[in-house]
DOKE-925479 format. One record per residue (C-alpha): residue number from 0; y, z, x. Coordinates in nm, 3 decimals. Layout:
<num:NUM&c2:Y&c3:Z&c1:X>
...
This chain:
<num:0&c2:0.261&c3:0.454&c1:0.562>
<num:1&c2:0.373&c3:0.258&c1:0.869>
<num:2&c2:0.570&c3:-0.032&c1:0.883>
<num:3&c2:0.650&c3:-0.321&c1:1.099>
<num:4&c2:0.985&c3:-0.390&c1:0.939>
<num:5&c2:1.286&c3:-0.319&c1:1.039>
<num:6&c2:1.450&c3:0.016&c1:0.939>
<num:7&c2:1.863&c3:0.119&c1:0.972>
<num:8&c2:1.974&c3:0.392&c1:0.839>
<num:9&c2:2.320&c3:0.403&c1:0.610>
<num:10&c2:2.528&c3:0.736&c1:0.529>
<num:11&c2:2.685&c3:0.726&c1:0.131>
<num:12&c2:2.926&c3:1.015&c1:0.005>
<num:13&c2:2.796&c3:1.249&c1:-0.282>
<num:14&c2:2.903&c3:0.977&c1:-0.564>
<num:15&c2:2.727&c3:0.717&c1:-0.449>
<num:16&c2:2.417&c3:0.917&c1:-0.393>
<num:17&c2:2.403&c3:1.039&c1:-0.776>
<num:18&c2:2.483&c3:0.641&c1:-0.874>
<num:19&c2:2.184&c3:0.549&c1:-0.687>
<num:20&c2:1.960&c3:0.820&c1:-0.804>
<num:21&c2:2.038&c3:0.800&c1:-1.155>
<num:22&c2:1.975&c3:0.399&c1:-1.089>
<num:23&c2:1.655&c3:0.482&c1:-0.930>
<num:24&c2:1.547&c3:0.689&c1:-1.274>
<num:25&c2:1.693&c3:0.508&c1:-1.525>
<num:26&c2:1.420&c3:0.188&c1:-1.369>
<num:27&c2:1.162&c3:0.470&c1:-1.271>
<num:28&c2:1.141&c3:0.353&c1:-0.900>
<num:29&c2:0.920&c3:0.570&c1:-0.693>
<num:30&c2:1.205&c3:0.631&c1:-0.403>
<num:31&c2:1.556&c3:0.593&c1:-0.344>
<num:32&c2:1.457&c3:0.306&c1:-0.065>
<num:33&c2:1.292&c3:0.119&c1:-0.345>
<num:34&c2:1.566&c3:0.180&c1:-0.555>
<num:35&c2:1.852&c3:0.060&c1:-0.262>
<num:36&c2:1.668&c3:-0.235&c1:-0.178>
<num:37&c2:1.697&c3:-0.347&c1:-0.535>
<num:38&c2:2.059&c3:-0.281&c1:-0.584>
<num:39&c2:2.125&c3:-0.453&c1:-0.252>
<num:40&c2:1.872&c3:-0.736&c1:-0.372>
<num:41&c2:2.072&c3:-0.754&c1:-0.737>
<num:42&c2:2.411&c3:-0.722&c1:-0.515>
<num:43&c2:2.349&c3:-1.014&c1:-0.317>
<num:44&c2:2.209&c3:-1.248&c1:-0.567>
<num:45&c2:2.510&c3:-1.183&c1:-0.781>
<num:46&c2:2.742&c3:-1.263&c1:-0.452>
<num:47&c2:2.531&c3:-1.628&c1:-0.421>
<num:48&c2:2.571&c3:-1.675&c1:-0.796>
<num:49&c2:2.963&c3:-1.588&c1:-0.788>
<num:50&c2:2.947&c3:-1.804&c1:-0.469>
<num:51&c2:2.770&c3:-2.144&c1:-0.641>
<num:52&c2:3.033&c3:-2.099&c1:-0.954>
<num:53&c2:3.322&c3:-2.078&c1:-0.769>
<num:54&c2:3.235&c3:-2.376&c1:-0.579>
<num:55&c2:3.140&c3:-2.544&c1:-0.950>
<num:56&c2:3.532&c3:-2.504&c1:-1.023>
């Protein structure tokens, strides 16, 4: 299915392909880019939240 967003592609060692797969399983996504946009979604929302409480301190 064509898209108009924009695509990059990334390169990830052996180990960090099996973390994401199992990740992808575990939550029953259809595809590992489903899956990677989710742990990059839950990665960066947990950087803003470390972010706000630091600045809380």
């Amino acid at each position: 299915m064509p898209t108009e967003k924009p695509r990059y592609c990334i390169t990830v060692d052996d180990e960090m392909l099996k973390e994401i797969d199992d990740f992808r399983f575990d939550n029953r996504y259809n595809s590992r880019s489903q899956a990677t946009l989710e742990l990059i979604r839950l990665g960066l929302q947990a950087l803003k939240e470390q972010k706000n409480s630091e600045e809380g301190e």
